[in-house]
DOGU-92280 format. One record per atom (N, C-alpha, C): atom name; x, y, z. Coordinates in steps of 0.1 Angstrom, whole numbers. Atoms other than C-alpha are relative to their C-alpha. Example, Ala and Ser with C-alpha at 12.3 -4.5 7.8 and 13.67 -1.06 7.14 Angstrom:
+----+-------+-------+-------+
!  a !     X !     Y !     Z !
+----+-------+-------+-------+
!  N !     9 !   -12 !     0 !
! CA !   123 !   -45 !    78 !
!  C !     9 !    12 !     0 !
!  N !    -9 !   -11 !     0 !
! CA !   137 !   -11 !    71 !
!  C !    -8 !    11 !     8 !
+----+-------+-------+-------+
// end
This chain:
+----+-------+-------+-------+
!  a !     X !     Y !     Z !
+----+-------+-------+-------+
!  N !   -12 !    -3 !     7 !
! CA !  -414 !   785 !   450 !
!  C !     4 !    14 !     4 !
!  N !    -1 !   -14 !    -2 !
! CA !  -391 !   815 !   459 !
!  C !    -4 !     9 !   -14 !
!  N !     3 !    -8 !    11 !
! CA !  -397 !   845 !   442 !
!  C !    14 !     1 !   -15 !
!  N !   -12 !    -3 !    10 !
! CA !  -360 !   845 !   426 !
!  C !     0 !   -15 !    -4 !
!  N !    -5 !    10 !     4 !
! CA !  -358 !   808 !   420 !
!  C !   -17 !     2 !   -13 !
!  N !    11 !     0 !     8 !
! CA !  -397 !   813 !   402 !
!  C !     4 !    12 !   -15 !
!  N !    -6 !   -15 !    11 !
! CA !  -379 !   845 !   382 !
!  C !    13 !    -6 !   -12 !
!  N !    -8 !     8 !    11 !
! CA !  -352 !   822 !   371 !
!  C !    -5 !    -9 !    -9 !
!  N !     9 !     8 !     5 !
! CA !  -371 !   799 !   360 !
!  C !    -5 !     1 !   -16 !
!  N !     3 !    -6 !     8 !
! CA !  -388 !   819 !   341 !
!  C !     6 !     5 !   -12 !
!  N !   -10 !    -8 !    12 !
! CA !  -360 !   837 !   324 !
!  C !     8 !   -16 !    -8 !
!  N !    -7 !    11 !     4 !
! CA !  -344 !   802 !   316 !
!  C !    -9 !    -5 !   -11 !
!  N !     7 !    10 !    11 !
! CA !  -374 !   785 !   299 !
!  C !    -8 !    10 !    -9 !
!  N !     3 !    -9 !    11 !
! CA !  -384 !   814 !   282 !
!  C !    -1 !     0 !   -16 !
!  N !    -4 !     6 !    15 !
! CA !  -389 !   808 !   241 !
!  C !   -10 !     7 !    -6 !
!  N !     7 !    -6 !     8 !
! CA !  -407 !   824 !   216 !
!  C !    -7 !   -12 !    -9 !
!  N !     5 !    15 !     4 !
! CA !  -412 !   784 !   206 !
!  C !   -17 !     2 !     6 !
!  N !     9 !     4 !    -8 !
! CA !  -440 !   788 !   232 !
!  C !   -14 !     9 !    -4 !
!  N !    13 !    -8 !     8 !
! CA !  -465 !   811 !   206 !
!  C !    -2 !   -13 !   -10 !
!  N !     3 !     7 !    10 !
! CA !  -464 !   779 !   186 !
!  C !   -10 !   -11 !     5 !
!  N !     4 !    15 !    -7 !
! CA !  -484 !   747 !   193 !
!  C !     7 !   -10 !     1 !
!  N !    -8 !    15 !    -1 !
! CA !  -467 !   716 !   203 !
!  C !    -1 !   -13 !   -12 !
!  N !     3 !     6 !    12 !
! CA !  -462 !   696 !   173 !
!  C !     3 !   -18 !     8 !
!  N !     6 !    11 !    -6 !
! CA !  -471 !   658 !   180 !
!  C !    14 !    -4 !    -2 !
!  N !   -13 !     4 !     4 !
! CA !  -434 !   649 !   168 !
!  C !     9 !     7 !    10 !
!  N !    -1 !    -5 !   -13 !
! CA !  -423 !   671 !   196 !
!  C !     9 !    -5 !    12 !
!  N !    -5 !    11 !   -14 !
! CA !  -399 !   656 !   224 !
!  C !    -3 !    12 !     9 !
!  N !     0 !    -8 !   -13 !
! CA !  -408 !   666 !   259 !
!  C !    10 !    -8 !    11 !
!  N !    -4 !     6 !   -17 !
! CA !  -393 !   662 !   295 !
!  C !    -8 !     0 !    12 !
!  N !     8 !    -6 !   -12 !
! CA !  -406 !   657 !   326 !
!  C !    15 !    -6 !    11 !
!  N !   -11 !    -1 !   -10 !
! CA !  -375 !   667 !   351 !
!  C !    -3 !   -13 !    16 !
!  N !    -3 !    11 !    -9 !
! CA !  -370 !   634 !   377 !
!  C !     3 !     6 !    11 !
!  N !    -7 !   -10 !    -9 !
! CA !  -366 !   657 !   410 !
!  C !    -2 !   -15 !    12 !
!  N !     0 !    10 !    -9 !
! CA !  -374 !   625 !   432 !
!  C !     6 !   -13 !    -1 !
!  N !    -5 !    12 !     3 !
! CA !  -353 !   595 !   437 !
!  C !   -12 !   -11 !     5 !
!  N !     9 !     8 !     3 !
! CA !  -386 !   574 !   442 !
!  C !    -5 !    -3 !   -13 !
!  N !     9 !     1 !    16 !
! CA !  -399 !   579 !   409 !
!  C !    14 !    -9 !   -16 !
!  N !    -7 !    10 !     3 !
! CA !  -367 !   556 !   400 !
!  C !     1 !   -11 !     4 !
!  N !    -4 !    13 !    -5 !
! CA !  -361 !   522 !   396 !
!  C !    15 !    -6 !    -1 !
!  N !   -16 !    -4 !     1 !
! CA !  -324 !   524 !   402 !
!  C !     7 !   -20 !   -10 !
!  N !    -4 !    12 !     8 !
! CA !  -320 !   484 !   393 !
!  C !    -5 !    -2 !   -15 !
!  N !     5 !     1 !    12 !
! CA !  -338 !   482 !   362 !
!  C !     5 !    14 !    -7 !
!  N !    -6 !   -11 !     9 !
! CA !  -322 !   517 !   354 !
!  C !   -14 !     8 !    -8 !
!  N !    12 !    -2 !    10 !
! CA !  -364 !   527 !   343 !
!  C !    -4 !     8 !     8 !
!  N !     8 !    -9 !    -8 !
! CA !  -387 !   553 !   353 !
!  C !   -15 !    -7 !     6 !
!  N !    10 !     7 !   -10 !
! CA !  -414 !   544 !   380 !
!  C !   -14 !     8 !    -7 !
!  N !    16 !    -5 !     6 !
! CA !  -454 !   552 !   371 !
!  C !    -4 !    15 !    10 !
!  N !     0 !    -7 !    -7 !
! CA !  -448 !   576 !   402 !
!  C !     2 !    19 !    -6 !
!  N !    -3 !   -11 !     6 !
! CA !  -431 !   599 !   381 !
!  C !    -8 !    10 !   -11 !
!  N !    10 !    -8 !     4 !
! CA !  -461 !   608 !   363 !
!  C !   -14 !    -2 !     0 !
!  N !    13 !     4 !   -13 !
! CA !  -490 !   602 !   389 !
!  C !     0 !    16 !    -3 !
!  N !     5 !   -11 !    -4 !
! CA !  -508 !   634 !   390 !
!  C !    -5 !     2 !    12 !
!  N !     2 !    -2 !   -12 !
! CA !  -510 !   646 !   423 !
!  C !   -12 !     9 !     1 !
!  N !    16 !    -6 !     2 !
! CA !  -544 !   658 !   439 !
!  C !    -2 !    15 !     0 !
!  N !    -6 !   -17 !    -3 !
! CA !  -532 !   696 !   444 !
!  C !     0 !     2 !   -15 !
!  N !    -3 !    -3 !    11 !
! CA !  -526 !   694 !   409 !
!  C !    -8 !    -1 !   -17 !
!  N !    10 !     4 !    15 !
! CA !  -549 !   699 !   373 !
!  C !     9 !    -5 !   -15 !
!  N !    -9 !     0 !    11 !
! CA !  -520 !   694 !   348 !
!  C !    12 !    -6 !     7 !
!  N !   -15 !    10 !    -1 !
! CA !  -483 !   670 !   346 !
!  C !    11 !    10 !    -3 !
!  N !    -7 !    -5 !     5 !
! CA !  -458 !   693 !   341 !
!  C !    16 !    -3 !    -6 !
!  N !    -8 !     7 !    13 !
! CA !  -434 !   685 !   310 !
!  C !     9 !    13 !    -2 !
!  N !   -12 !   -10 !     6 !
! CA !  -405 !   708 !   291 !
!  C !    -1 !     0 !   -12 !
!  N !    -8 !     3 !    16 !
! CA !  -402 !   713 !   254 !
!  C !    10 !    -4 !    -2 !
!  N !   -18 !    -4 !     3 !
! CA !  -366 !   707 !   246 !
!  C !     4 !     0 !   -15 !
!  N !    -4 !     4 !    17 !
! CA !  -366 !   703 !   206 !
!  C !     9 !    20 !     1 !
!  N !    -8 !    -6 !     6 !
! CA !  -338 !   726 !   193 !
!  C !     6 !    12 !    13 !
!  N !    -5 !    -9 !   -11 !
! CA !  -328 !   742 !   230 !
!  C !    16 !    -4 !     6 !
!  N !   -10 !     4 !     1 !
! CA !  -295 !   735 !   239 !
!  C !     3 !    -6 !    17 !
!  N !    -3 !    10 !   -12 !
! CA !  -286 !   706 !   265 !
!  C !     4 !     5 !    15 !
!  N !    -3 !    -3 !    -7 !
! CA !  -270 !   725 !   287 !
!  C !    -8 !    12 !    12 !
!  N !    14 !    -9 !    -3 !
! CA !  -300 !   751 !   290 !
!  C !   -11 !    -6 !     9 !
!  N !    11 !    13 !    -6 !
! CA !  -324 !   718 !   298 !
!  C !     7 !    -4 !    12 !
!  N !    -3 !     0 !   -15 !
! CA !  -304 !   709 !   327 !
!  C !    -2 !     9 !    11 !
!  N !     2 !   -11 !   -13 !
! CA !  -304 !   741 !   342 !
!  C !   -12 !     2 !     2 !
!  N !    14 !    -1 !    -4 !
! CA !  -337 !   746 !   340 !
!  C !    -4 !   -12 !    11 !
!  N !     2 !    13 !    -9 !
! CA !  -341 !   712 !   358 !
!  C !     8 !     1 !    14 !
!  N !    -6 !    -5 !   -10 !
! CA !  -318 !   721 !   385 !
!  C !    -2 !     8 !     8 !
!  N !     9 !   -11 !    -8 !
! CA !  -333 !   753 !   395 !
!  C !   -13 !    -3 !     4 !
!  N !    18 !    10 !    -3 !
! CA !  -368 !   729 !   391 !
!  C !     2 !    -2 !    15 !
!  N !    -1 !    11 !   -10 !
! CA !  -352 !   706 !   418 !
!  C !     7 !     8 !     9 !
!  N !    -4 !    -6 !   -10 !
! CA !  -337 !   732 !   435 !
!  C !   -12 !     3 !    12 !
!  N !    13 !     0 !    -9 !
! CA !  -372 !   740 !   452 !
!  C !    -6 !   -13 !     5 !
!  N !     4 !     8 !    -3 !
! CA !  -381 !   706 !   458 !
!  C !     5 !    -6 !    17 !
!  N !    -8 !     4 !   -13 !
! CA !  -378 !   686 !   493 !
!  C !    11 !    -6 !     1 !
!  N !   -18 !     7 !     0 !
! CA !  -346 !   664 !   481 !
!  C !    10 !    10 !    -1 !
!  N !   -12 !   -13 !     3 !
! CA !  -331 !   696 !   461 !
!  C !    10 !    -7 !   -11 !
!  N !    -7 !     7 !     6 !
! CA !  -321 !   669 !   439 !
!  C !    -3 !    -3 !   -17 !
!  N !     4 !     7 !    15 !
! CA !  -321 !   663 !   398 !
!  C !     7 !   -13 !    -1 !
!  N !    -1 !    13 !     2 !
! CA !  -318 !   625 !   391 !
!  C !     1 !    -2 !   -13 !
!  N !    -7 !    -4 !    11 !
! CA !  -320 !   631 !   354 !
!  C !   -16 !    -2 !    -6 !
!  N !    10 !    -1 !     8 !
! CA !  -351 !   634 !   330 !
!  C !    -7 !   -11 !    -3 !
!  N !     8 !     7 !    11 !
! CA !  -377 !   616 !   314 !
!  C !    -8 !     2 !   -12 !
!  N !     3 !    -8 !    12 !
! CA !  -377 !   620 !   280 !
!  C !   -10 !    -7 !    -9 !
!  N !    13 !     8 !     8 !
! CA !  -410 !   612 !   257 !
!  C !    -5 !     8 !   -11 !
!  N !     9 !   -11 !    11 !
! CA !  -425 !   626 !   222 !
!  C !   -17 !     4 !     7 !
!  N !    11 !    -8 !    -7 !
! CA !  -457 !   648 !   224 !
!  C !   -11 !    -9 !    -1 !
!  N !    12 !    13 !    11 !
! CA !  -475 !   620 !   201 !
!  C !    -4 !   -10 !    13 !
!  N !     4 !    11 !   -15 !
! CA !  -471 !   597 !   234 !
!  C !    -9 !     4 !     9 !
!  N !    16 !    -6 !   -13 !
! CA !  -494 !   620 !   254 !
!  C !    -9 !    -2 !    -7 !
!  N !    18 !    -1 !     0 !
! CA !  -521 !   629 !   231 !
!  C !    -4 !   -12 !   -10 !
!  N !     7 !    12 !     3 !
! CA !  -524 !   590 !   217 !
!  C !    -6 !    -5 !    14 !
!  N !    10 !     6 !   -10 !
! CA !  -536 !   586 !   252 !
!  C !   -11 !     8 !     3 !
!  N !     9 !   -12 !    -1 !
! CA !  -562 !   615 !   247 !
!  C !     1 !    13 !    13 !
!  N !    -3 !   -10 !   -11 !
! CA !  -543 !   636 !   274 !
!  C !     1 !    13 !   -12 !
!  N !    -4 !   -14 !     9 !
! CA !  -539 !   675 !   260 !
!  C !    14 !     2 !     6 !
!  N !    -8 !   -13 !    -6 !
! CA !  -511 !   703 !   264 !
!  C !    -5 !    11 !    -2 !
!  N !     3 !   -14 !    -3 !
! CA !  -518 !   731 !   277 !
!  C !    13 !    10 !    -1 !
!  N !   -11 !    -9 !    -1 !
! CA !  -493 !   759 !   268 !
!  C !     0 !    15 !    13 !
!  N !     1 !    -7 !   -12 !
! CA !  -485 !   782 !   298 !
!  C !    -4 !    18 !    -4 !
!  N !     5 !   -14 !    -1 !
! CA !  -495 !   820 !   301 !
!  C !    10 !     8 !    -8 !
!  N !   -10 !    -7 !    11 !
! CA !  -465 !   831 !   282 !
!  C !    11 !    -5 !    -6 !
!  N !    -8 !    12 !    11 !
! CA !  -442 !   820 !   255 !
!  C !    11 !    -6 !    10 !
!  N !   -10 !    10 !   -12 !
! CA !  -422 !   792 !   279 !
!  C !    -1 !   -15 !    -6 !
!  N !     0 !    16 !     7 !
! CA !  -412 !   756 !   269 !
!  C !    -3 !    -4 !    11 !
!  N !     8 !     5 !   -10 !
! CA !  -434 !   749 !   300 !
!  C !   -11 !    -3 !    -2 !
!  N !    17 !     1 !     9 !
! CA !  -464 !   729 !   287 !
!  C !    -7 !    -8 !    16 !
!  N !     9 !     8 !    -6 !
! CA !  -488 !   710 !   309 !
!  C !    -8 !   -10 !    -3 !
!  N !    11 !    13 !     5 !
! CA !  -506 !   672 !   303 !
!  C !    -8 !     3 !    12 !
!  N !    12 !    -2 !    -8 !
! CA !  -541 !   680 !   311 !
!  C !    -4 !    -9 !    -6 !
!  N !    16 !     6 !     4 !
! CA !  -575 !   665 !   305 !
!  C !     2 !   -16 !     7 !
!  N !     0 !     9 !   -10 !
! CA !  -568 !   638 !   335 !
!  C !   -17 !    -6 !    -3 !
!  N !    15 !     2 !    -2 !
! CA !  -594 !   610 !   338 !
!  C !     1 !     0 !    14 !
!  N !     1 !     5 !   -18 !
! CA !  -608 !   595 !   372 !
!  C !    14 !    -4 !     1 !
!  N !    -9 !     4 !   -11 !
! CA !  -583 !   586 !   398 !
!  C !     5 !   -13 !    -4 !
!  N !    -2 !    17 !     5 !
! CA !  -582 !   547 !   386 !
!  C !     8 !     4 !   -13 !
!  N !    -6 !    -3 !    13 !
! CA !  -573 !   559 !   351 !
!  C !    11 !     5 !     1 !
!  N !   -12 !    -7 !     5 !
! CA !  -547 !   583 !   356 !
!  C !    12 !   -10 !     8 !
!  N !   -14 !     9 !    -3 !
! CA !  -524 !   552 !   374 !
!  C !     5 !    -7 !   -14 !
!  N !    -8 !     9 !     7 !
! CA !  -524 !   532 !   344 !
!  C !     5 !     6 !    -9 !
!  N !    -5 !    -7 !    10 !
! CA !  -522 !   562 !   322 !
!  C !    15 !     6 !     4 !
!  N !   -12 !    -1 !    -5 !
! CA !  -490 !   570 !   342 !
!  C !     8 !   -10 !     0 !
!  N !   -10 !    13 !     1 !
! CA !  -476 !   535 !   340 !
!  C !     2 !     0 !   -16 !
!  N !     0 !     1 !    14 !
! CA !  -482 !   538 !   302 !
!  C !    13 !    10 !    -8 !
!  N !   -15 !    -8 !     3 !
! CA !  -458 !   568 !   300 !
!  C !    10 !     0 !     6 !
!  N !   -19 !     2 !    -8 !
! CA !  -431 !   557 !   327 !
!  C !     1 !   -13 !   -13 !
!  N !    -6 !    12 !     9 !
! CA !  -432 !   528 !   299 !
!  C !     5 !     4 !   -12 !
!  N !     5 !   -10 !    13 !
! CA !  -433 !   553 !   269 !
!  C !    15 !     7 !     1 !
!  N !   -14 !   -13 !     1 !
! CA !  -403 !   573 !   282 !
!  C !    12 !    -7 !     1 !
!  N !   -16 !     4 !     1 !
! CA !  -363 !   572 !   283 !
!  C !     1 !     7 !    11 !
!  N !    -2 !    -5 !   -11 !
! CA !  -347 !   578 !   313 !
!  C !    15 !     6 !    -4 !
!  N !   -11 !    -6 !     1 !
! CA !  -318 !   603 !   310 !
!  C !     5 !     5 !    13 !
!  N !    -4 !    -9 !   -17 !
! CA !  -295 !   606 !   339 !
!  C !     2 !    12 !     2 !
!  N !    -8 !    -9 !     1 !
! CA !  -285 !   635 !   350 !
!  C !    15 !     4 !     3 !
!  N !   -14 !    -1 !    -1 !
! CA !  -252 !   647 !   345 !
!  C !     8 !     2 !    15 !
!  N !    -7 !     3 !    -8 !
! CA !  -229 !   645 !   371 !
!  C !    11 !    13 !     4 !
!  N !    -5 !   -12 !     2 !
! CA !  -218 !   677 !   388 !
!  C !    13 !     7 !    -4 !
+----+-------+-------+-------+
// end
């Protein structure tokens, strides 16, 4: 990630929310930057979209309770601006209760940011179906239309 798109980033999801713990009532996002991780006919989110990748120890999610709509896009935009499409497709939105009834955690980031992380992955076998569990778990919100 550039240095200025990693700076935006930062300044964007910034919150003083992020000294608190994630309360299990909690809605999160996980930003849609891939049009694979859609099932454009069924209009649903694919199990792709929250496959943890092997580079990766944590899923990374968004707070959004009481941030304002137009804040959560942008943050998702400057996400998918670094990506290889460069594309936001539109969210997937899920309470916090939905992760840790599957005994996944959040991890809150290094400083107050509505940037959490689903850790505590099992084996490799496990985290497909635990990823099909939450593409089933979530709402798919398009994203708006520029």
């Amino acid at each position: 990630m550039s240095f200025l798109r990693s700076l935006g980033l930062t300044c964007l999801a910034f919150s003083l929310r992020g000294l608190r713990p994630v309360a299990a009532t909690e809605p999160l996002c996980r930003f849609l930057t891939a049009a694979r991780w859609l099932d454009k006919k069924t209009n649903r989110i694919k199990l792709q979209a929250f496959k943890l990748r092997d580079t990766e120890s944590g899923l990374s999610v968004y707070r959004i309770q009481g941030v304002a709509m137009s804040r959560v896009w942008r943050i998702g935009k400057l996400l998918a601006s670094g990506t290889r499409e460069g594309v936001l497709h539109g969210r997937a939105d899920l309470r916090a209760r939905d992760v840790l009834d599957m005994n996944l955690g959040l991890r809150r980031g290094p400083i107050p940011s509505l940037h959490v992380d689903v850790t505590d992955w099992p084996s490799k076998a496990e985290q497909i179906l635990l990823a099909e569990r939450l593409a089933d778990k979530a709402t798919l919100v398009p994203a708006p239309s520029a």
